[in-house]
C-alpha positions in Angstrom: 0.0 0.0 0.0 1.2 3.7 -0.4 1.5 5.2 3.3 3.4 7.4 5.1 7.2 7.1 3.6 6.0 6.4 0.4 8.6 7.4 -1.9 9.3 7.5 -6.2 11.5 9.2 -8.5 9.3 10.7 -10.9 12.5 11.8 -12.9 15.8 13.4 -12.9 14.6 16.6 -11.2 11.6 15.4 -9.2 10.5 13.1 -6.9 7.5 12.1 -5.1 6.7 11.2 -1.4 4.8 11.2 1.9 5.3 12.8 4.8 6.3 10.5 7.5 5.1 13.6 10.0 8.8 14.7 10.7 9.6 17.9 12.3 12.0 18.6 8.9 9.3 17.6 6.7 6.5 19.5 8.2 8.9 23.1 8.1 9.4 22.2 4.8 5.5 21.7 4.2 5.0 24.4 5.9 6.9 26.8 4.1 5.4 25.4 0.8 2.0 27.0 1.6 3.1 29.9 3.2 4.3 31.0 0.1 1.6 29.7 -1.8 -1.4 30.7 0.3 0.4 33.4 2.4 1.0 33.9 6.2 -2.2 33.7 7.2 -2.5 29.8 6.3 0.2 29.1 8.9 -0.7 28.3 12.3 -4.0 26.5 10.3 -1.2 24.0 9.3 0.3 23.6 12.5 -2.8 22.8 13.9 -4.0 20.6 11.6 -0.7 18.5 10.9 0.2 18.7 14.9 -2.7 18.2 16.7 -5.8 16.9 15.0 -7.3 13.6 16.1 -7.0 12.0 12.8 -3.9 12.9 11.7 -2.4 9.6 11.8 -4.7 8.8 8.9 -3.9 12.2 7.0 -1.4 11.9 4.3 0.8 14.8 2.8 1.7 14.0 -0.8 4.6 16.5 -2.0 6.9 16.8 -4.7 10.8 17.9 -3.9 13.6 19.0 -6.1 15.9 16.2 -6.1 19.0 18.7 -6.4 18.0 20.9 -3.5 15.0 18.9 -1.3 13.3 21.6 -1.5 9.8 20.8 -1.5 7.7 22.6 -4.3 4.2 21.1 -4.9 2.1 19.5 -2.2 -1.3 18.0 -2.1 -3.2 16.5 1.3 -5.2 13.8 1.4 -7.7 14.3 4.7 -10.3 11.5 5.6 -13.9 12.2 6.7 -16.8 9.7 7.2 -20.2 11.1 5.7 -23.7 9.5 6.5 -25.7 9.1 3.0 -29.2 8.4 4.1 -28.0 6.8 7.3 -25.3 4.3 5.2 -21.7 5.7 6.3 -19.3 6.6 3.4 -15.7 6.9 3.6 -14.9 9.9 2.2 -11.6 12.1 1.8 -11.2 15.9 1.5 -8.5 17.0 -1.0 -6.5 19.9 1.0 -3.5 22.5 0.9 -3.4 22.6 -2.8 -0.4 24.2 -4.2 2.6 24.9 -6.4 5.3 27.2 -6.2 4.8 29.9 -9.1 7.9 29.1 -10.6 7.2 25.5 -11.1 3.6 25.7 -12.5 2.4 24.2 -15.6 4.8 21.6 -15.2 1.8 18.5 -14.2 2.9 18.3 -10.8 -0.5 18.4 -9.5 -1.6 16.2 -12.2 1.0 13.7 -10.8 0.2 13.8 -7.1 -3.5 13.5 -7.9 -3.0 10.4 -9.6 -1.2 9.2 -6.6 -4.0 10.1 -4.1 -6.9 8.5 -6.2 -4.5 5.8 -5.7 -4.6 5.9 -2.2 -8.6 6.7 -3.1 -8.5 2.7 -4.4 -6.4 1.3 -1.9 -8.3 2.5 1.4 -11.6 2.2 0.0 -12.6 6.4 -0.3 -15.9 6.5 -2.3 -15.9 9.9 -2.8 -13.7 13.1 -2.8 -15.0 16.7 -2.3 -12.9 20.2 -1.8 -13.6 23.2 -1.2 -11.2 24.2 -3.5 -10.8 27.5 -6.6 -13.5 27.7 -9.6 -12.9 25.7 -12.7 -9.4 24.0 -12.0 -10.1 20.6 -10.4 -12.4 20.0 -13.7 -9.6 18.7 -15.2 -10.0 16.1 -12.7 -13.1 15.2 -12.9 -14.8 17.0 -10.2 -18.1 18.6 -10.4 -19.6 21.3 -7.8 -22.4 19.5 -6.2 -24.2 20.2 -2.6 -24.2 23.3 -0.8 -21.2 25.0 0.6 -20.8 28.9 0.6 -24.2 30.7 0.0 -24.0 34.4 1.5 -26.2 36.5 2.3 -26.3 40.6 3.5 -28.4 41.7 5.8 -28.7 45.4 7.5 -28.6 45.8 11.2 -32.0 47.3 11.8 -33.4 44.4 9.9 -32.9 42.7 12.7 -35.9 42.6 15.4 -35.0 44.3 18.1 -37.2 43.2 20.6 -35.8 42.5 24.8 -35.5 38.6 24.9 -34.0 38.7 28.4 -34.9 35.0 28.9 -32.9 33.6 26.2 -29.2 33.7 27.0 -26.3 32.2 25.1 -22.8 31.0 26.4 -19.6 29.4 25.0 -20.2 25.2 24.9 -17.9 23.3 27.0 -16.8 20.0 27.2 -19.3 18.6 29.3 -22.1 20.2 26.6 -20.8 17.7 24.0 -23.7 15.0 24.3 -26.1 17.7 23.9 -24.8 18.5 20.9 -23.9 15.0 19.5 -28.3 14.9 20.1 -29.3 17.8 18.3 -26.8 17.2 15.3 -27.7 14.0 14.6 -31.6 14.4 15.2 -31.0 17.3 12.7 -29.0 15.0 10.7 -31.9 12.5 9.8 -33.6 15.7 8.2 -30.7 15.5 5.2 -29.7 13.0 2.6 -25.7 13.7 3.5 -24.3 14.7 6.5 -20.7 14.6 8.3 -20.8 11.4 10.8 -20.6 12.6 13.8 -17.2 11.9 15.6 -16.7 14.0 19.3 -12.8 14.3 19.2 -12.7 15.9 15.2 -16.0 17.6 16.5 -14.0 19.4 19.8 -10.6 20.0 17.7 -12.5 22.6 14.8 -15.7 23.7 17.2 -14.7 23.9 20.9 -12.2 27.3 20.2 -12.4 29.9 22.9 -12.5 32.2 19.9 -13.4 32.0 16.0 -11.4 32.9 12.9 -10.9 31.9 9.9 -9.4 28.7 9.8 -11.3 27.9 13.6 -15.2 28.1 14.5 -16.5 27.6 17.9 -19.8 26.5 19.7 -22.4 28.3 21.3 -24.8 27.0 23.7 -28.7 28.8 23.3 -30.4 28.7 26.4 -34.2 29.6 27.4 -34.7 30.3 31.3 -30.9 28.1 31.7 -31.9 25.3 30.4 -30.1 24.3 26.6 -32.7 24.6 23.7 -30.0 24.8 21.3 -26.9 25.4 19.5 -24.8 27.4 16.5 -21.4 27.1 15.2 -20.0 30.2 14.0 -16.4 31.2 12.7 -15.5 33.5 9.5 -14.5 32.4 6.1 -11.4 31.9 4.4 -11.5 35.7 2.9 -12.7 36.6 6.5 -15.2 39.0 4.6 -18.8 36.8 6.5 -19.8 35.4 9.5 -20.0 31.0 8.3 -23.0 30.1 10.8 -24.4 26.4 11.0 -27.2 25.5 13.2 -29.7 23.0 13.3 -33.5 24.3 14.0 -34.2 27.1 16.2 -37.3 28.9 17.1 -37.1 32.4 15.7 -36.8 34.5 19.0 -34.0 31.9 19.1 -32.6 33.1 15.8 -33.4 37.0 16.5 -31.0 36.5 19.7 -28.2 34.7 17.6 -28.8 37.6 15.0 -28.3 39.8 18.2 -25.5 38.3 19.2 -23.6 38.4 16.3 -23.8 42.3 15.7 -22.6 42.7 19.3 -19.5 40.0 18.7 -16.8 41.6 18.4 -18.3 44.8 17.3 -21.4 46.5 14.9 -20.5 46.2 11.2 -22.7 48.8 8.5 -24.0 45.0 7.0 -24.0 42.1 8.2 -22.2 39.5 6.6 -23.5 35.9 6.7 -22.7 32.4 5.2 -25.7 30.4 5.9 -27.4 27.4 3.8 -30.3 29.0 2.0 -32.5 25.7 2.3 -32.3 26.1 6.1 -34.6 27.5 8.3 -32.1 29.7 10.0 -31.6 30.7 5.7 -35.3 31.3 5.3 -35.6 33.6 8.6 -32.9 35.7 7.3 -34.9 36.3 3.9 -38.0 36.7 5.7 -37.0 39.8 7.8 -34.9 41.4 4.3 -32.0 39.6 3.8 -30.6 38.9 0.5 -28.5 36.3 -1.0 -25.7 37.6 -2.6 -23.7 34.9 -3.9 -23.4 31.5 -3.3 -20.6 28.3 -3.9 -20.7 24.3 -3.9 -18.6 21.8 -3.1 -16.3 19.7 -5.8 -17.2 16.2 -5.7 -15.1 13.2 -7.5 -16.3 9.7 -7.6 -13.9 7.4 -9.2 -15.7 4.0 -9.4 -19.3 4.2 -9.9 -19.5 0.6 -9.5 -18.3 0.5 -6.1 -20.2 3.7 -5.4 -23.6 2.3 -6.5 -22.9 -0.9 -4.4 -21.9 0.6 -1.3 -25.2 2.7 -1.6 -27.2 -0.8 -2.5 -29.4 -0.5 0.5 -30.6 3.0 0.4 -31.7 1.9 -2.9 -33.6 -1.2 -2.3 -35.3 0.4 0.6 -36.3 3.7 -1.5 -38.2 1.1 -4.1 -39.3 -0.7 -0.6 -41.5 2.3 0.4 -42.7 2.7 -3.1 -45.2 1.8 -6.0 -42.2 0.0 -7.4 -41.5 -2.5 -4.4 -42.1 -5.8 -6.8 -39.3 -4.1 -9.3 -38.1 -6.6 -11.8 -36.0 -4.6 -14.6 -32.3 -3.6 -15.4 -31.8 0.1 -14.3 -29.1 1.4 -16.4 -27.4 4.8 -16.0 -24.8 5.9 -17.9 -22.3 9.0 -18.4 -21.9 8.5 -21.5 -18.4 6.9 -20.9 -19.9 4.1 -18.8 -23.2 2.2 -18.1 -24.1 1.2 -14.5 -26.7 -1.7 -14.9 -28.9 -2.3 -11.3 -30.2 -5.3 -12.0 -33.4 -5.7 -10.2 -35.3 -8.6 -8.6 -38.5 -8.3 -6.7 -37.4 -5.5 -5.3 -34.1 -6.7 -4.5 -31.0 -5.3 -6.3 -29.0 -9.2 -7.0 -26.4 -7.8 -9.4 -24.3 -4.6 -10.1 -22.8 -4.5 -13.6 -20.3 -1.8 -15.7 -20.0 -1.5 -19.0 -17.3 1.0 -21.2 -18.3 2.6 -23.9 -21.3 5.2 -25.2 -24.7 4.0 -24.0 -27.7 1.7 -25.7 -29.8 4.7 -26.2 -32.8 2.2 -26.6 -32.1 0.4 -23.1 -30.8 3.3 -21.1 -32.7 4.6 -18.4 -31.0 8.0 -17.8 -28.0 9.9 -19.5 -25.8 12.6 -17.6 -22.7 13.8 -19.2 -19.4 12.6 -17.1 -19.5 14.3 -13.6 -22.6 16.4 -14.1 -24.0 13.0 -13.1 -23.4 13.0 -9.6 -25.9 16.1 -9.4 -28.5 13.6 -9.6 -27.0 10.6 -7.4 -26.2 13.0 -4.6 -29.6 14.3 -4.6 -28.3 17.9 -5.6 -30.9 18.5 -8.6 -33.4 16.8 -10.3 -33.1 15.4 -14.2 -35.3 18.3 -15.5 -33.4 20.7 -13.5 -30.3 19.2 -15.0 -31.5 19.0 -18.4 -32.1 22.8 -18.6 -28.9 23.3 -18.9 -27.3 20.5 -20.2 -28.9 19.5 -23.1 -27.6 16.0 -23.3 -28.7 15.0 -20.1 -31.6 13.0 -21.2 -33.7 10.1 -19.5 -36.8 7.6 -21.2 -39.8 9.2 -20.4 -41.1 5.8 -19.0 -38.6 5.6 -16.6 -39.0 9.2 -15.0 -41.3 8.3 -12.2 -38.4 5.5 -11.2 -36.1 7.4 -11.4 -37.2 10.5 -9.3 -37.9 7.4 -6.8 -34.3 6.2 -7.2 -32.9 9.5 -6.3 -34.8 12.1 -5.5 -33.8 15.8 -4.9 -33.1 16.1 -1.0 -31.0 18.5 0.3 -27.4 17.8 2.4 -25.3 19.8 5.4 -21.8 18.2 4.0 -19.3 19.2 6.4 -15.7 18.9 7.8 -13.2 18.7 10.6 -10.3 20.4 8.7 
């Protein structure tokens, strides 16, 4: 397997490794994205690399200079669990992306990426998302898909100002972490994909004394001292909004965070705020005048549908369960164009999972989505009409709609991270 020590000669000038988390290795890391990303990226790193729960499972792929050791290009491959309609997924975030400016255009990243969907193979990663820059990790086959960075402005005196002197909030502490494992879990089961809970990962990003933007921290609402609630809030990367996640509140509840956050650290002329429109804490904000100004997915890569579609198997066969189609005896087959997934039905019962290269059987083909653009529909990010609006050549056999809507409907997803 390629781990930590992993080493190749790629040529002459270059070769390629993993960090075997060595103090020389991590200054040299380290200086890599400084220059890359700038100063501000630093102690980020050193938190990540030094102290996060998992980071005997994170691996830092770079390329040095063979004549000098100096490290140039760097990828990181950081490994999340995601719940997909209760089924866990391991999933891996792609991370600290970069390449010195003298050295671009040279396929360095190109290089490492084919060494982390390696690692993708070898450790059983469905599915890799980042949060990274528009339009370059195409070239890899990534497609935005579920909500990540939708922001909204809204004015200070938009804000209620009514006296809720019973509703207090407070910093969360450790013994506050059950609390929260409750609520985000029963909020969870409200979404088709959510970050798996895990308390460690969970304390290392949210239990900060105070918030940046590389660090968010938890609140604790309570009504009369008892806990009715609670909001993660920190600042984004170009520390321009507020990043606030919460599961439901009741709006004098969301008036007092609102509050809160105009008083913490200080009034701003707007208010700055990334919040997932399809939430209620979203809706609230457009109900008293807020508007959304912009908004940003995440890049998701699945490199084997196959094992994708089989890992998902049950979710499938117990949507058909609870449907019209529960005695389903057919061949499903859904294809990019590139490949055909065939879900070969039994009663119900999915008894075989089949691939097959090349350009579909029009004929026989249930559903066509154009390489990655597919995943818009398998992740429940938007449905095939929705699709098909805008890409022309997404097309599905008008006798198989009502299946597939069934098969995966449109549901929307709180993706997350610990990094």
């Amino acid at each position: 397997m390629i781990e930590k020590g992993f080493f190749t000669k790629l040529n002459e000038q270059f070769s390629l490794r993993i960090s075997t988390d060595s103090n020389e290795e991590f200054l040299k890391i380290l200086e890599l994205n400084v220059a890359v990303h700038g100063e501000e990226i630093k102690e980020y790193i050193k938190r990540i690399y030094k102290e996060h729960p998992k980071k005997k499972d994170i691996l830092w792929f770079y390329i040095e200079e063979n004549s000098t050791g100096q490290i140039i290009s760097s990828i990181t491959l950081l490994p999340l669990e995601w719940q997909f309609e209760g089924k866990l997924l391991p999933v891996c975030e792609m991370g600290f992306v970069g390449t010195l400016k003298e050295y671009r255009g040279k396929g360095l990243i190109d290089k490492l990426n084919e060494f982390y969907e390696r690692v993708m193979i070898e450790r059983g990663y469905l599915l890799s998302c980042i949060r990274g820059i528009p339009y370059y990790y195409r070239r890899f086959g990534y497609e935005f898909v579920l909500s990540l960075d939708e922001r909204f402005s809204l004015s200070p005196n938009q804000i209620p100002s009514m006296e809720l002197n019973h509703i207090d909030i407070r910093k969360a502490m450790r013994k506050d972490i059950d609390y929260i494992e409750n609520q985000y879990n029963s909020n969870s089961n409200n979404f088709l994909i959510s970050n798996s809970f895990d308390t460690e990962s969970f304390y290392f990003k949210f239990m900060n004394d105070s918030y940046d933007d590389s660090k968010l921290s938890a609140y604790i609402i309570e009504e009369n001292g008892i806990p009715e609630g609670y909001f993660l809030i920190g600042m984004s990367f170009d520390k321009e909004v507020h990043t606030i996640i919460t599961p439901q509140l009741s709006p004098p509840q969301m008036i007092k965070l609102l509050q809160h956050i105009i008083d913490y650290p200080k009034k701003e002329q707007d208010l700055n705020l990334n919040v997932a429109e399809f939430s209620e804490f979203g809706k609230f904000i457009l109900s008293i005048g807020g508007k959304l100004q912009s908004n940003y997915g995440w890049q998701i890569k699945v490199p084997d549908l196959k094992r994708f579609f089989e890992s998902i198997k049950v979710v499938l066969e117990n949507r058909i369960e609870k449907s019209k189609f529960n005695n389903l005896s057919k061949t499903v087959i859904i294809s990019d164009y590139k490949q055909s997934i065939e879900l070969i039905f039994n009663n119900g019962k999915i008894e075989a999972i089949k691939s097959k290269s090349g350009y579909p059987d029009v004929e026989k083909c249930d559903v066509r989505i154009p390489g990655a653009t597919l995943l818009k529909l398998l992740l429940g990010d938007r449905t095939i009409d929705e699709i098909n609006h805008i890409v022309k050549d997404a097309r599905i056999n008008p006798s198989s709609k009502n299946l597939i809507k069934i098969l995966f409907p449109q549901v929307n997803s709180i993706p997350d991270t610990y990094y």
